[in-house]
N, C-alpha and C positions, 0 to 999 in steps of 0.2 A: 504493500500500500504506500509505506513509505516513496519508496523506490519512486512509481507510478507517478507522485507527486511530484519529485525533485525533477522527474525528466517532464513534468507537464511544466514546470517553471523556466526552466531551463530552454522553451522552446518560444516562450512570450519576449517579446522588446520590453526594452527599462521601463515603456511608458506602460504595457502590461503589468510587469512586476509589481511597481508600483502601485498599481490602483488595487491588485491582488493583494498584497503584502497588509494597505490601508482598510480594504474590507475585512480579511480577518482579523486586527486589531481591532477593529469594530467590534464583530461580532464575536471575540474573545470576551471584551469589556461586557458588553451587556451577558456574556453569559455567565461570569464573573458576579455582576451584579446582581443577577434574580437567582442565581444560587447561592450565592459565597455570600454575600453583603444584604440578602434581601433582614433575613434575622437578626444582621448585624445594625441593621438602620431602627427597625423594631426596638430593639433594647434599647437604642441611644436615645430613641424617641421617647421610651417609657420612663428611662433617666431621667429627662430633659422637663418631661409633663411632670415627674416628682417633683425636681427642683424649684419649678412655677406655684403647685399647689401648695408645697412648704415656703413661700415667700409671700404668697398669699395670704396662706393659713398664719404665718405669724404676723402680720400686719391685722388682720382681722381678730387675732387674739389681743392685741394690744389696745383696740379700739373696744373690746367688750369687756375688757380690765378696766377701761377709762370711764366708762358708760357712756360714751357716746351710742346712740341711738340712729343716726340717719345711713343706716345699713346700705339703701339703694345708691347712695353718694359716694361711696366709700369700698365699695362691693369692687372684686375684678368683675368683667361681664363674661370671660370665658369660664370662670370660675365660682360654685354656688353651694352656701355653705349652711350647715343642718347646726343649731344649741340644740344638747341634748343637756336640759339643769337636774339637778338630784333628786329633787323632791317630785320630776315626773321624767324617771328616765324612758317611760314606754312613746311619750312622744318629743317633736322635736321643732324648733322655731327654725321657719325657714327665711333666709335671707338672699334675697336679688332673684329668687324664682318664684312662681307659683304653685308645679307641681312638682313632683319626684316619682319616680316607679315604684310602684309598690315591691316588686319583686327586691330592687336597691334598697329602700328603705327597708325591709326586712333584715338584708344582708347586714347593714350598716349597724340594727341591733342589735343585732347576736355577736357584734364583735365591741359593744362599748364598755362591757365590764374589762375588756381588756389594755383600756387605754390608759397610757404610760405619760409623763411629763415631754416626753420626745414624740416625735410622730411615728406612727407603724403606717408602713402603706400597703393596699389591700387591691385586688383588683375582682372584678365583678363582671365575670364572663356572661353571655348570654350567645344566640345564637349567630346573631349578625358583628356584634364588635365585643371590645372588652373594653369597660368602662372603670380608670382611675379613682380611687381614693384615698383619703387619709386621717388616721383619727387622732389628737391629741387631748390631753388634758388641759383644761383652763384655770389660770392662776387662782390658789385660794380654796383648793377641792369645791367650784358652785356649778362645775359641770365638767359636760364634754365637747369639745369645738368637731366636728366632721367637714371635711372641705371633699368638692367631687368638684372633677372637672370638665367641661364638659366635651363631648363625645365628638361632634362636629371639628371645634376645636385642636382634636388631638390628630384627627384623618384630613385637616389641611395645614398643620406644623408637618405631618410625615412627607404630604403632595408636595410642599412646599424644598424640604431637605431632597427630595428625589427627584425633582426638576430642576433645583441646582446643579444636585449632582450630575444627571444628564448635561444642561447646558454647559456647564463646564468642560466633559469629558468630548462634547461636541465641537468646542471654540479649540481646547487643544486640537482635536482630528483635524479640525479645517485647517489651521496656520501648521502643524504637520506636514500635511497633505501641502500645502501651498509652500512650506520650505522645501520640502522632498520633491516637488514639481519643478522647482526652481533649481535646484541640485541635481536634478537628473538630466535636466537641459544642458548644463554644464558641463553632464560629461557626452551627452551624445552630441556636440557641438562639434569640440575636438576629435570625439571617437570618428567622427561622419571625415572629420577633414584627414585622419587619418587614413582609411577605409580608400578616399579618394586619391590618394598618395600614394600608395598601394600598387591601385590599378595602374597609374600612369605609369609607373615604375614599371609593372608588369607589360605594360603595352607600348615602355621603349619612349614615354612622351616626358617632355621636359614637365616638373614637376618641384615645386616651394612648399615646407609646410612650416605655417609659424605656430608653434604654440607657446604660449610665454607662461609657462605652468609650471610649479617644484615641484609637483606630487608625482605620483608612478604614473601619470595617461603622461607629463610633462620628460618624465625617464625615456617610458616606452617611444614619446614622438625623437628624442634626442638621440636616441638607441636608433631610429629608422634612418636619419640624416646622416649618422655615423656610419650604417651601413650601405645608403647610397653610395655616400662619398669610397669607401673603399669598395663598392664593385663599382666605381666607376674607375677607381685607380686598376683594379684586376683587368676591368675591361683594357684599359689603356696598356697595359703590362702585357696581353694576350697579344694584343695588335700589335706591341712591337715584338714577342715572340715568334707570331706570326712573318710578319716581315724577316727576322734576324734567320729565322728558320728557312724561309724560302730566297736569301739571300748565300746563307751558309749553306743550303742543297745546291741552288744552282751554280755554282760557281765551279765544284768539281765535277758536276755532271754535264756540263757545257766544255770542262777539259776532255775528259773523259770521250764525247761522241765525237767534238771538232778533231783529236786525235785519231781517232779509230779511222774515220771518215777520209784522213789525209792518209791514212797507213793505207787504206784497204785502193787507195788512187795511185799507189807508189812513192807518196812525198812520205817523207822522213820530218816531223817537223823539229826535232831535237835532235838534230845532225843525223845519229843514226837510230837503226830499228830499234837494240835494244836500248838504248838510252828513251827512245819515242816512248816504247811498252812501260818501263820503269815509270815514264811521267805517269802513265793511264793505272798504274798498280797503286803506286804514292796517291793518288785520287779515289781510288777505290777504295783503297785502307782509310784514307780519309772520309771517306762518305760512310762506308762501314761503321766507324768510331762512333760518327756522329748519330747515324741512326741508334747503334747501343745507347749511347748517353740519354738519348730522348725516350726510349724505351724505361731505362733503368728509372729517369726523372720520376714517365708516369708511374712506372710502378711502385716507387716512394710514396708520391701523392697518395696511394692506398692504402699504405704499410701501416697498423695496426697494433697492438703494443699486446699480445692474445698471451703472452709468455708469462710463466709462474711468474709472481712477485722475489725479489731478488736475486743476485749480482750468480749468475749462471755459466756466464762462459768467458773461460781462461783466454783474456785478451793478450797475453804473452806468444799463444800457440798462435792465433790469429793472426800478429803482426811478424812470425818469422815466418810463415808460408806466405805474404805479401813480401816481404826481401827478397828472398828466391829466387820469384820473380822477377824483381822489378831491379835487382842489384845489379844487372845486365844490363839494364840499359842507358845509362852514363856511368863505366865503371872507373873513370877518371874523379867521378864524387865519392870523398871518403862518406862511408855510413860510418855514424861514433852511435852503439847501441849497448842502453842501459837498463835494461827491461828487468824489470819486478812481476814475481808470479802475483796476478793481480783480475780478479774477477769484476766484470761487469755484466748489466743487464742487458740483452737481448738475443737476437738468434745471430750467429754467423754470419751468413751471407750477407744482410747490410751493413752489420759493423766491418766486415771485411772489405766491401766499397769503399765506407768512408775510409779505413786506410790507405788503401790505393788511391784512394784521388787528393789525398795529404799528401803522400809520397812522390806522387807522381807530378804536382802541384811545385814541390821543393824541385824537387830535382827538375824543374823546369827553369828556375831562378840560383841554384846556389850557383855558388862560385868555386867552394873549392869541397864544403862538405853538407852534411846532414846530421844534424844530432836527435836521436829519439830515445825519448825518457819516457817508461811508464814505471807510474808509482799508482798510491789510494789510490783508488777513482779519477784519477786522471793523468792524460798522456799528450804528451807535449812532441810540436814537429818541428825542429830548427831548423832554417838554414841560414847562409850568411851572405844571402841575396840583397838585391836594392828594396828602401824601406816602402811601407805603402803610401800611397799621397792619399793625402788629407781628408780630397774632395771624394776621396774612392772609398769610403772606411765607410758608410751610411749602405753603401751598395755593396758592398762585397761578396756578403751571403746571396744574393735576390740572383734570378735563375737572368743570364745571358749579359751578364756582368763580366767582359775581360778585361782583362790586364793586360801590358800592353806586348807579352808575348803569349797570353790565353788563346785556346784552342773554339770552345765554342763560350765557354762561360755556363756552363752550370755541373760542372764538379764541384765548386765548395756549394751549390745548391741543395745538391742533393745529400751531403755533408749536414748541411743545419735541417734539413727535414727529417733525417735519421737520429740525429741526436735530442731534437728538441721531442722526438715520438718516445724515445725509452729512457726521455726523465735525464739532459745530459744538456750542457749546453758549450754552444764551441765560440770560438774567439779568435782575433789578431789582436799581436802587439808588435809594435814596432819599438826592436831593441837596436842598442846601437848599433851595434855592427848585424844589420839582419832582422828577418821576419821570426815571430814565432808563432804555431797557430796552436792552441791549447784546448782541450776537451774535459770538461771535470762536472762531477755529479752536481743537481741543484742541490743535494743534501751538503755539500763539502764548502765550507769558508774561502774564499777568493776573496782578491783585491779587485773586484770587479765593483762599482758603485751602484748599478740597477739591475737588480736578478731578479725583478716582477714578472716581463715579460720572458716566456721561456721561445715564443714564434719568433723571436728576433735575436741573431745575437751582436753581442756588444764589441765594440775593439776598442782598445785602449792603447796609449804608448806608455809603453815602459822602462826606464832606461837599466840595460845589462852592465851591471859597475865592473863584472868580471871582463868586457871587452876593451878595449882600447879608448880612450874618452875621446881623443886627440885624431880620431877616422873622420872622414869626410862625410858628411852625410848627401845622398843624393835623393833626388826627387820620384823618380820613376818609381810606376808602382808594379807588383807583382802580386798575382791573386791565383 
């Protein structure tokens, strides 16, 4: 039932909700009132007719202590009161009425031997109401005072307390209702101009949205602007992918047929055949590369973090089957290697990447060696190349970023997407003599100043006191 309900609400506009929401406060209240409060108004009511009749009854007693006599002058008119004197208790002087019910006035005697210096109150059911009384002693034992009040009286003090209460409970519901009408405008205003923000977005159309709000519709609108603005940067970043990619395809594939094309005519266009072939192979290996690298990109973009919690695979094994390889191909660069058996999180094959394309990264800029440190949680790739400029430190990581002897520009790309997926974040610093690019867990203390974002990472210059202070520093940068 519950259920039922929550999904029938849930399918109404604010301006439903709303009016839904107000009728059942509505009709909670009244039903509150004719069960819960109706007995409770009753008693307050029969309190209320006591405290009148005993204010009465003692003003009326003080005036028949005094002897004052002009009873109808003096008399309340809701209120009408029976001398019962001693020497004739069986009847009784009636003042400010004429008659009394018999059936009352019986009641009224059978209880006057019991009357006290204080008042006792008495009530006198009959079939249609129930009728208040009160009896006390009169100063000097020369009687009994009876005060009753009357009947009328007490059924429009109750109409009176119960139309209040209504109007009352009415004037809140309305000005409620009129603030709530007024507050739910407010949010379908902005909801609406969102809503319309939305689409344009979705349908590619220029598109402003102002909301000048602190609360969460004023978060949510500032949360959408933020995300325009960066797919409008990703859109801008595709485009020049786009371009970079079909600039860096066609260039070897335009060697590649122009070559084949003069070969297969009998021109030689690099003096001879085999030198010609070599061009068309060196291009091939080149377009090869490059389609892996795009491959390898996308398939980062996916990569997943599905691996047990905790530091699993021995990065030590990892980075000497990338030497092996790769120590062949400028073996004029010293490797200086200082590896610590040293566990990190994730599977092989992409931390295995990211090494290769650190290594292969250095060994494209050092000069004479490579230094690789891995300790804790983190592993460091020196060489003693030219430092990075300045203007290139914001772009380094971002995918089609070269340097100025980079190949396609996104090996350190794919670098900060594998590190920043298994909780790791990587870096430049520019030391003196040389680049260093550093990888260390978010869990592990670094000299890094902003470790919020973990989708970015940081560079820093750092100066190496162990290098020569007195080296030249040059400009060009290496990525």
């Amino acid at each position: 039932m519950m259920k039922r309900f929550r999904l029938w609400i849930k399918e109404l506009s604010l301006t439903q909700q709303l009016i839904a929401i107000i009728f059942i406060i509505t009709l909670s209240l009244a039903l509150f009132f004719f069960v819960f409060l109706n007995n409770s108004v009753d008693t307050f009511v029969e309190t209320e007719m006591y405290k009148s009749i005993h204010r009465s009854q003692s003003n009326m007693s003080f005036y028949l202590e005094n002897g004052f006599m002009e009873y109808d002058q003096i008399a309340d008119t809701n209120i009408f009161h029976i001398v019962f004197y001693n020497d004739d208790p069986g009847t009784g002087f009636l003042i400010n009425t004429n008659n009394i019910d018999d059936g009352l006035l019986k009641d009224i005697t059978m209880h006057i031997n019991d009357a006290m210096d204080t008042p006792i109150d008495y009530v006198y059911e009959t079939k249609n109401t129930n009728i208040l009384y009160s009896i006390v002693k009169l100063a000097g034992d020369d009687g009994v005072l009876a005060s009753i009040m009357n009947n009328s009286y007490k059924i429009e003090f109750r109409n009176a307390i119960v139309n209040t209460f209504i109007n009352v409970n009415m004037m809140v519901i309305f000005f409620s209702f009129t603030a709530l009408m007024l507050w739910v405008s407010g949010l379908i205003h902005p909801l609406n101009q969102i809503r319309n923000y939305i689409n344009h977005i979705k349908n590619d159309e220029r598109a402003t949205l102002n909301i000048n709000r602190k609360d969460e519709i004023g978060d949510v609108a500032n949360a959408l602007i933020d995300m325009k603005e960066q797919l409008d940067r990703e859109n801008l970043i595709k485009e020049e992918m786009i371009q970079n990619i079909s600039h860096d395809l066609k260039t070897p594939i335009a060697t590649i047929k122009s070559y084949s094309e003069s070969i297969k005519d009998g021109i030689y266009p690099y003096d001879t055949l085999e030198k010609s072939v070599d061009v068309i192979i060196e291009n091939a290996n080149r377009l090869e590369k490059k389609v892996y690298q795009l491959i390898v990109l996308n398939k980062m973009g996916y990569l997943v973090d599905n691996g047990e919690v905790g530091q699993n695979l021995n990065m030590k094994s990892v980075i000497e089957k990338v030497i092996i390889s790769l120590k062949v191909v400028k073996p004029e660069i010293e490797l200086k290697i200082n590896l610590k058996e040293t566990y990190f999180h994730g599977d092989e094959e992409p931390w295995r990447i990211v090494v290769e394309n650190l290594i292969d990264n250095s060994l494209r800029y050092a000069k004479s060696y490579i230094e690789i440190t891995l300790d804790d949680d983190e592993l460091k790739v020196i060489n003693d190349g030219k430092p990075i400029e300045k203007e290139r430190l914001d772009k380094l990581f971002k995918p089609y970023e070269k340097g100025t002897d980079g190949k396609f520009g996104l090996g350190l790309s794919i670098v900060q997407r594998v590190t920043s997926t298994y909780g790791y974040r990587v870096m430049a610093e520019n030391l003196t003599n040389g680049v260093c690019f550093r990888i260390v867990s978010l869990n592990k203390r670094t000299k890094i100043n902003d470790m919020n974002d973990v989708n970015e990472a940081t560079i820093t210059q750092l100066p190496d006191k162990k290098k020569n202070k007195n080296e030249n520093k040059t400009k060009k940068a290496n990525s």
